[in-house]
DRENMAR-571246 format. One record per residue (C-alpha): residue number from 1; residue in three letters; x, y, z. Coordinates in Angstrom, 2 decimals, padded with zeros to 5 digits. Layout:
% residues N
<rec><nr>NUM</nr><rest>Ala</rest><x>X</x><y>Y</y><z>Z</z></rec>
...
//
This chain:
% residues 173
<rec><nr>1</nr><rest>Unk</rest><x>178.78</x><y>133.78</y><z>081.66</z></rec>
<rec><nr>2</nr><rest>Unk</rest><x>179.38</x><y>131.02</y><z>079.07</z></rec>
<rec><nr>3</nr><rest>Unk</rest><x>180.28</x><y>127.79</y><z>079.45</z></rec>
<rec><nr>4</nr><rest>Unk</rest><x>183.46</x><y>128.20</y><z>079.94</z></rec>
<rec><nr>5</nr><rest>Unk</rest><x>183.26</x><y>130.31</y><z>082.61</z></rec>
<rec><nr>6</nr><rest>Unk</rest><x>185.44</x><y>132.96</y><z>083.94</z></rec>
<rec><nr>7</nr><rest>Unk</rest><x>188.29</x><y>133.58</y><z>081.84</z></rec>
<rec><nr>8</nr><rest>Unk</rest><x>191.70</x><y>132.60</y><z>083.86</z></rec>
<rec><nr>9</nr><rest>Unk</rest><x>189.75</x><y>130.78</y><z>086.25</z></rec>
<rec><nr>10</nr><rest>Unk</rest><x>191.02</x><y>127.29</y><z>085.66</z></rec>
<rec><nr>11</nr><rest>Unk</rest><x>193.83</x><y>125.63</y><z>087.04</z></rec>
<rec><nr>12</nr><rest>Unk</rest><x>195.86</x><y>123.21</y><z>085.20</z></rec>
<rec><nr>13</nr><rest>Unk</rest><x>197.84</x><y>120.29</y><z>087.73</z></rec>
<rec><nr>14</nr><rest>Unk</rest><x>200.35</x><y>118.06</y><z>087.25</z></rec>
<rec><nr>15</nr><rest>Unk</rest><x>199.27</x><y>115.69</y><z>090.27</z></rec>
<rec><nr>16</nr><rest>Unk</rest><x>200.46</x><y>112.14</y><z>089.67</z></rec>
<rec><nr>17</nr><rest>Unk</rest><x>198.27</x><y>109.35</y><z>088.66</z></rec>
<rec><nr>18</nr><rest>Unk</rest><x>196.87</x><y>108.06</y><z>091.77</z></rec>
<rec><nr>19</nr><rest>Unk</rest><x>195.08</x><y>111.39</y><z>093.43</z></rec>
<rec><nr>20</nr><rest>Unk</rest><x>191.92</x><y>111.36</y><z>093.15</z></rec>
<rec><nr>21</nr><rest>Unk</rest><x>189.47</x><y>114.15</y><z>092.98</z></rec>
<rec><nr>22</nr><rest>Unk</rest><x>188.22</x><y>114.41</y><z>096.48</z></rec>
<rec><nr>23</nr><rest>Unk</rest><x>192.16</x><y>114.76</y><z>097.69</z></rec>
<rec><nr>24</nr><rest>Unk</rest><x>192.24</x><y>117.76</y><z>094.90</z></rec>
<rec><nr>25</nr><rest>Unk</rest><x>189.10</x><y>119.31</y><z>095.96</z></rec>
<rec><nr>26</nr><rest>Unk</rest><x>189.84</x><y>119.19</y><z>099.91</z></rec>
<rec><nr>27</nr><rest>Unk</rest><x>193.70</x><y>120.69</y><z>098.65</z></rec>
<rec><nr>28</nr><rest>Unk</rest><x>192.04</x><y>123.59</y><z>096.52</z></rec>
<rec><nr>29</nr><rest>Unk</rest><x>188.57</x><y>124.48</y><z>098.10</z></rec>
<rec><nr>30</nr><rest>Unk</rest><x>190.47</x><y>126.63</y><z>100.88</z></rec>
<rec><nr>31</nr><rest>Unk</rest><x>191.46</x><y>129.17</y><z>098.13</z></rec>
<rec><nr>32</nr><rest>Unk</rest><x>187.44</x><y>129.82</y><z>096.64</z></rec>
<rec><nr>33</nr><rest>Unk</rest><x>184.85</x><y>128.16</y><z>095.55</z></rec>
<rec><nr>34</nr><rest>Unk</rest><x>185.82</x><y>124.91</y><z>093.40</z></rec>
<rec><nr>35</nr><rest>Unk</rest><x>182.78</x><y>124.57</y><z>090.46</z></rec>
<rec><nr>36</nr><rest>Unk</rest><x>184.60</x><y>121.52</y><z>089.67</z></rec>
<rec><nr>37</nr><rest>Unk</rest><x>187.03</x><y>118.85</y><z>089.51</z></rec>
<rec><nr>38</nr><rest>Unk</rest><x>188.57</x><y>116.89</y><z>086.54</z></rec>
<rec><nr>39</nr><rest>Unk</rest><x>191.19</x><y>114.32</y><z>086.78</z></rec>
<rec><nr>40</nr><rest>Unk</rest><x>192.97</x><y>112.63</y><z>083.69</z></rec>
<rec><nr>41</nr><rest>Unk</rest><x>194.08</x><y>109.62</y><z>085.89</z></rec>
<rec><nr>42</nr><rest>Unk</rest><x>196.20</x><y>107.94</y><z>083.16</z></rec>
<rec><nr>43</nr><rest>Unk</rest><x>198.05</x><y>111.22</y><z>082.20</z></rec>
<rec><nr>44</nr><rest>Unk</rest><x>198.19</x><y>112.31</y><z>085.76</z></rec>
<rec><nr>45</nr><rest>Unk</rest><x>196.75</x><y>115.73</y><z>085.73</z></rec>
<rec><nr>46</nr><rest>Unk</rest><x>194.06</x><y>117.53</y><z>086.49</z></rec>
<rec><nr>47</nr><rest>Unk</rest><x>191.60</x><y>120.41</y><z>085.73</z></rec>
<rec><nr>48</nr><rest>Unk</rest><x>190.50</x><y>123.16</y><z>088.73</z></rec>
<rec><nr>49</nr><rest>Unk</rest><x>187.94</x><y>125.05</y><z>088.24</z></rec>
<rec><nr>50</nr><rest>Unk</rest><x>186.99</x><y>128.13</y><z>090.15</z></rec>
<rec><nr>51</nr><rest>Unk</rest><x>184.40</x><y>130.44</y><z>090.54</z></rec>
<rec><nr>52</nr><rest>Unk</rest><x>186.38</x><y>133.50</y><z>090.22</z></rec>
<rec><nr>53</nr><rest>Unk</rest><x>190.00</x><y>134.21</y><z>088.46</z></rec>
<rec><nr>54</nr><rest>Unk</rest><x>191.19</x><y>135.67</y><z>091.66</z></rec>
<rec><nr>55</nr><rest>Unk</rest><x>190.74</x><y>132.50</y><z>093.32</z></rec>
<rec><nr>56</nr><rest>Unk</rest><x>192.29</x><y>130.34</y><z>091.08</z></rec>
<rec><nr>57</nr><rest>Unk</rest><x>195.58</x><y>132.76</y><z>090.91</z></rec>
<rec><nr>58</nr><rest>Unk</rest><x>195.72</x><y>132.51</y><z>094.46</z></rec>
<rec><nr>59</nr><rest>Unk</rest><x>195.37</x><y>128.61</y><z>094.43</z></rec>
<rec><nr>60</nr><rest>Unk</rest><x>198.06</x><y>128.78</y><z>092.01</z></rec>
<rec><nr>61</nr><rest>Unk</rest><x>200.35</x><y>131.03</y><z>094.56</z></rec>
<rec><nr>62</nr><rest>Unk</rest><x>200.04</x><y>129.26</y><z>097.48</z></rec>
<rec><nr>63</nr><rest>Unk</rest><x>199.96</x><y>125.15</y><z>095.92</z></rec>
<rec><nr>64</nr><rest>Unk</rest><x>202.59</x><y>125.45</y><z>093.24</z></rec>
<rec><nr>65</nr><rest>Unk</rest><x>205.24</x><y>123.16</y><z>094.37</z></rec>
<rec><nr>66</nr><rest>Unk</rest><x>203.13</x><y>122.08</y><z>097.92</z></rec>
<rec><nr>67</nr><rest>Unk</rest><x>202.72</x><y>118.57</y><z>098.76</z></rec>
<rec><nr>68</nr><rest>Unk</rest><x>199.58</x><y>116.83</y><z>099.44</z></rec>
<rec><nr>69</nr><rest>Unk</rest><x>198.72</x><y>113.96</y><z>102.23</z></rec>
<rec><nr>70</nr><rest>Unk</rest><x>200.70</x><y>115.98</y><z>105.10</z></rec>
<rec><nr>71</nr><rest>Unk</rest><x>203.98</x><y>115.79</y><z>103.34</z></rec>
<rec><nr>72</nr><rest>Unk</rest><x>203.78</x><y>112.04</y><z>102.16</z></rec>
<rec><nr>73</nr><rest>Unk</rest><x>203.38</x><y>113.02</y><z>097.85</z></rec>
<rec><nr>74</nr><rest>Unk</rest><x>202.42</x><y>113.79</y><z>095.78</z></rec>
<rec><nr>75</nr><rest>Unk</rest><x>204.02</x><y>117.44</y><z>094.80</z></rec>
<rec><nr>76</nr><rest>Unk</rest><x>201.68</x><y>119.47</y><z>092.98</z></rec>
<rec><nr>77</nr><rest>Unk</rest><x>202.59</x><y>121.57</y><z>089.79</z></rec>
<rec><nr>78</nr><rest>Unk</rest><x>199.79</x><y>123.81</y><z>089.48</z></rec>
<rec><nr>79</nr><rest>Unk</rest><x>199.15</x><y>126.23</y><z>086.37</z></rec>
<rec><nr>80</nr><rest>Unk</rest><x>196.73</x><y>128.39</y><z>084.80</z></rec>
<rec><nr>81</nr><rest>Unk</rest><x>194.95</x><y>125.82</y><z>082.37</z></rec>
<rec><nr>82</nr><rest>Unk</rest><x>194.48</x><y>127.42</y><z>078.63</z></rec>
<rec><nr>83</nr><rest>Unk</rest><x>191.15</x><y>127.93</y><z>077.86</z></rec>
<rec><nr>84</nr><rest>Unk</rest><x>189.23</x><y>124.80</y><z>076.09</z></rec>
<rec><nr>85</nr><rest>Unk</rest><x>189.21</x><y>126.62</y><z>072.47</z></rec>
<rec><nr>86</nr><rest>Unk</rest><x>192.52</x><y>127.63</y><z>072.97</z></rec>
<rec><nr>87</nr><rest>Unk</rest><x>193.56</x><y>123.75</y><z>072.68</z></rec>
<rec><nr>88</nr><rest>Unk</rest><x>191.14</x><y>122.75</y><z>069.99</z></rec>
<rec><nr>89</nr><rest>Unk</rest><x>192.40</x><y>125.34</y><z>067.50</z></rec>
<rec><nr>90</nr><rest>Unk</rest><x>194.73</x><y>125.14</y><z>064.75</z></rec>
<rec><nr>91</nr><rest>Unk</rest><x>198.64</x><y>125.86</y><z>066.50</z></rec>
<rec><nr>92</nr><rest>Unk</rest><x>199.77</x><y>129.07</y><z>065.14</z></rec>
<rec><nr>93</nr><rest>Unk</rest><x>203.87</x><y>129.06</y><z>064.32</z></rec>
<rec><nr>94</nr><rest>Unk</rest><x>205.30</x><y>131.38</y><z>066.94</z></rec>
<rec><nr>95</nr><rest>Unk</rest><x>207.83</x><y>133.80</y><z>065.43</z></rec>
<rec><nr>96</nr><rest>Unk</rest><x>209.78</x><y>134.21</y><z>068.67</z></rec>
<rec><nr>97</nr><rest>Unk</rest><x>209.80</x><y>131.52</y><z>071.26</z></rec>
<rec><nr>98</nr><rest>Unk</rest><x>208.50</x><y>133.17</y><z>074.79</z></rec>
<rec><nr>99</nr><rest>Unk</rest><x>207.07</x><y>135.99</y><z>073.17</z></rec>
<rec><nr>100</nr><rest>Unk</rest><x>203.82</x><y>136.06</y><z>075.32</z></rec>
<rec><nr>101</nr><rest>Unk</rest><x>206.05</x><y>136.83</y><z>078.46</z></rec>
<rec><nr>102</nr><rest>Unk</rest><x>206.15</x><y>140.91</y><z>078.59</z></rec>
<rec><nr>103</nr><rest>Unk</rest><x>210.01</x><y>141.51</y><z>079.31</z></rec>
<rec><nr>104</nr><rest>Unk</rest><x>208.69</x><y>144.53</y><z>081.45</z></rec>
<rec><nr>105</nr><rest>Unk</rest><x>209.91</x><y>144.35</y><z>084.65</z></rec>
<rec><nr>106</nr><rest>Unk</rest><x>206.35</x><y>145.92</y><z>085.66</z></rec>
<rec><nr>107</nr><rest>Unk</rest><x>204.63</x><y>142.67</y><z>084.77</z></rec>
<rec><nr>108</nr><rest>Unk</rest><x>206.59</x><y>140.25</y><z>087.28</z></rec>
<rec><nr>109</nr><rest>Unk</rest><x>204.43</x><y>138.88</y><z>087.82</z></rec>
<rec><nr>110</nr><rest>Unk</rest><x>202.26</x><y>137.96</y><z>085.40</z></rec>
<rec><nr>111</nr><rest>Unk</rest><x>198.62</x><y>139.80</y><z>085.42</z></rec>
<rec><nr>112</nr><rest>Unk</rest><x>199.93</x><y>141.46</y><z>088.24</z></rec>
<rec><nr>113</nr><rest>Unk</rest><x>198.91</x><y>145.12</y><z>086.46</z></rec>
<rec><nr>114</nr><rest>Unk</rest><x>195.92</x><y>146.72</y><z>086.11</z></rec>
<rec><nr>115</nr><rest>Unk</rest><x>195.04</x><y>149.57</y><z>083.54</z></rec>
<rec><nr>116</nr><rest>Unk</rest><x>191.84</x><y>151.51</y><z>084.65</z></rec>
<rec><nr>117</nr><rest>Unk</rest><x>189.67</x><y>153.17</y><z>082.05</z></rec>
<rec><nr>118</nr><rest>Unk</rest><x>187.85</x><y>155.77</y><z>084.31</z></rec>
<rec><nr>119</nr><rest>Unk</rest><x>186.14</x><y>159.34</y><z>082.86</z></rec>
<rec><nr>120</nr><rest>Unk</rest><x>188.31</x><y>162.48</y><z>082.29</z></rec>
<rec><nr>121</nr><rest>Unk</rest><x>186.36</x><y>164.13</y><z>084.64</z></rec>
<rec><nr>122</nr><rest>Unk</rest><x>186.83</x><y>161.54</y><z>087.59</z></rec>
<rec><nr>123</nr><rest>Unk</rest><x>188.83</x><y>162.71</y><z>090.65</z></rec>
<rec><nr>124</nr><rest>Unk</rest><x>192.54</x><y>161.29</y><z>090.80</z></rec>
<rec><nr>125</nr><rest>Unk</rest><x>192.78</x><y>161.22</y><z>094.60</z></rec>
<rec><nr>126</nr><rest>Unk</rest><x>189.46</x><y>159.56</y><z>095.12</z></rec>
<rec><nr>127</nr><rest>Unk</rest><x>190.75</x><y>156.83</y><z>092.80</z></rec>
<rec><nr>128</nr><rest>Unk</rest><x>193.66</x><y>156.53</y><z>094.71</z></rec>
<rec><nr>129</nr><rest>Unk</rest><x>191.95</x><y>156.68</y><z>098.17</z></rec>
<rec><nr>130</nr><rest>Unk</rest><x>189.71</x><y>153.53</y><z>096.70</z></rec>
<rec><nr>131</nr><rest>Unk</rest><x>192.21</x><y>151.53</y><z>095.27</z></rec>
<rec><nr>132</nr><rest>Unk</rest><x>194.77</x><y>151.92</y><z>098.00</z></rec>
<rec><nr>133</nr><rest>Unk</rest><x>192.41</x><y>149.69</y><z>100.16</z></rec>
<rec><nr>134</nr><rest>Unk</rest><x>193.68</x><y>146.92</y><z>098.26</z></rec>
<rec><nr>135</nr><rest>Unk</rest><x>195.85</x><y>144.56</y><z>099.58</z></rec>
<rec><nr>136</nr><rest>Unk</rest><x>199.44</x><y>143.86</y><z>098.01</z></rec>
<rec><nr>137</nr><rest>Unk</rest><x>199.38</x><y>147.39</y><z>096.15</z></rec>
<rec><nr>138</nr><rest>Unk</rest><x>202.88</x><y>148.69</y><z>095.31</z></rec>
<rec><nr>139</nr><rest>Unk</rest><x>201.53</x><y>151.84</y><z>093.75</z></rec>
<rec><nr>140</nr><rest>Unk</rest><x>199.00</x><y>153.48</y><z>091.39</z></rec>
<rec><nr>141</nr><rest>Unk</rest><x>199.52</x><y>156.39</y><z>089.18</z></rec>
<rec><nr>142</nr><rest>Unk</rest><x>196.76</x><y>158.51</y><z>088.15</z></rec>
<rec><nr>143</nr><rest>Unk</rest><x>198.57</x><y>161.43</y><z>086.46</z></rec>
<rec><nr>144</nr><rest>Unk</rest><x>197.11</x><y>160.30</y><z>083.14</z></rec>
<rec><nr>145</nr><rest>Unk</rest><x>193.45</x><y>160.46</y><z>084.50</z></rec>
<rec><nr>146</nr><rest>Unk</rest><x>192.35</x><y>163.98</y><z>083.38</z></rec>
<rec><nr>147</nr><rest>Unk</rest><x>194.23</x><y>164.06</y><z>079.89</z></rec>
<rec><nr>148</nr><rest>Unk</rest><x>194.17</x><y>160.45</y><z>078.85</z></rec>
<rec><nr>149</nr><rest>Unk</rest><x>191.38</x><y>158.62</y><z>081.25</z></rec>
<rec><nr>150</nr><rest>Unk</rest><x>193.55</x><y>155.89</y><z>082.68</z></rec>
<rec><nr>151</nr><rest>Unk</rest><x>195.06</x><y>154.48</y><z>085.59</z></rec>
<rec><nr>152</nr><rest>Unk</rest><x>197.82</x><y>152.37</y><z>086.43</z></rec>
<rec><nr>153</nr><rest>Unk</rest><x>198.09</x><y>149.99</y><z>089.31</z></rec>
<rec><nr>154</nr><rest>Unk</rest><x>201.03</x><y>147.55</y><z>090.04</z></rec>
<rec><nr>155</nr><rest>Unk</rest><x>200.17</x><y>145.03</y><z>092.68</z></rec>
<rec><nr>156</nr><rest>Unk</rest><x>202.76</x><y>142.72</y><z>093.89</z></rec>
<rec><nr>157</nr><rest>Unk</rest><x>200.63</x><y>139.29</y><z>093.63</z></rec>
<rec><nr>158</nr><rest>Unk</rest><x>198.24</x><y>138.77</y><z>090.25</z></rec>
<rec><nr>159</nr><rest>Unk</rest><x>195.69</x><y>137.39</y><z>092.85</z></rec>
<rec><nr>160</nr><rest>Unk</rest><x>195.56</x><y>140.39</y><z>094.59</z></rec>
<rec><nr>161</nr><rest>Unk</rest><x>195.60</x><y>142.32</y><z>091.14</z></rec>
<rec><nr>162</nr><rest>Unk</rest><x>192.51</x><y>139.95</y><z>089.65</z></rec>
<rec><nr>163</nr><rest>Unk</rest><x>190.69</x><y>140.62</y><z>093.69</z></rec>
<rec><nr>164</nr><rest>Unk</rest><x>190.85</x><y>144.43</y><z>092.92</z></rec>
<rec><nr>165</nr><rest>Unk</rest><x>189.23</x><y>144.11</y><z>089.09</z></rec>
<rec><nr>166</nr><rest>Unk</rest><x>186.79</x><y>141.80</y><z>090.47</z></rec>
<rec><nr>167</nr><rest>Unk</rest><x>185.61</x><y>144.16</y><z>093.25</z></rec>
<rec><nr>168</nr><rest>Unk</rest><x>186.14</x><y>147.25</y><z>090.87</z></rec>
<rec><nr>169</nr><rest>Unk</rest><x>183.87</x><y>145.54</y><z>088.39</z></rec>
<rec><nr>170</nr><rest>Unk</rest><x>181.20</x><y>144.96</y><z>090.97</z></rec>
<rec><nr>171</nr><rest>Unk</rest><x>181.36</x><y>148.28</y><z>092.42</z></rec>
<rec><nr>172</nr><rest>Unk</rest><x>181.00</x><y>149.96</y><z>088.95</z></rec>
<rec><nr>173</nr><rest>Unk</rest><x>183.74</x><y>151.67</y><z>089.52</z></rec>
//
């Protein structure tokens, strides 16, 4: 891992100018493990870091919109950050404004798809069987497995999506 991290494991708040990072930390550690913590007091944001992708797409889920100190402010806007060289590079012109949002109705929402690569030879209903213990699934199709070596999987929440790859990944799958 560099030092950047995970990629899409950052958070990106909008938190108001007087929380502090102990407030933040308390708010997001429920979701995963926080690495770290980094609050632009005089702009009023602040940077989440997490461990894992998943983690931080959950955080971003469930705290989008919530309100910290029991209800009493501030509300949280709460965003995957860009990555660090991503900011620090030249702009590029966009030809069409929005054109990083897919207008497939399959990727509502976002990173909410996986696309397996898996061997020709690999048995179709044994992926299935595996990735069906995945939580927020909507469906997989593996009718491409034996002449293409792919699989499809549509999961209803991108944090439930980035939990699958994670444990796929570490399962060698």
């Amino acid at each position: 891992m560099d030092e950047q991290g995970v990629a899409g494991s950052r958070c990106f708040v909008v938190c108001g100018k007087n929380v502090t990072g102990e407030e933040l930390q308390a708010a997001f550690a429920p979701y995963g493990a926080v690495e770290s913590v980094k609050v632009v007091r005089d702009k009023g944001v602040a940077y989440v870091k997490y461990d894992k992708a998943s983690q931080a797409a959950l955080a971003i889920e469930d705290l989008n919109g919530a309100v910290l100190n029991d209800g009493r402010g501030p509300k949280l806007k709460v965003l995957l950050a860009e990555a660090p060289s991503a900011r620090n590079a030249a702009p590029q012109p966009r030809q069409h404004p929005g054109a990083e949002l897919s207008s497939d109705p399959d990727n509502v929402p976002p990173r909410s798809r996986l696309f397996l690569v898996v061997p020709k030879s690999a048995d179709p209903q044994l992926l299935q069987d595996h990735v069906c213990g995945f939580p927020d699934l909507e469906y997989c199709k593996t009718d491409l497995v034996a002449t293409k070596g792919v699989a499809f999987c549509k999961f209803s929440k991108s944090s439930s999506a980035l939990k699958a790859l994670e444990a796929i990944a570490e399962d060698g799958m």
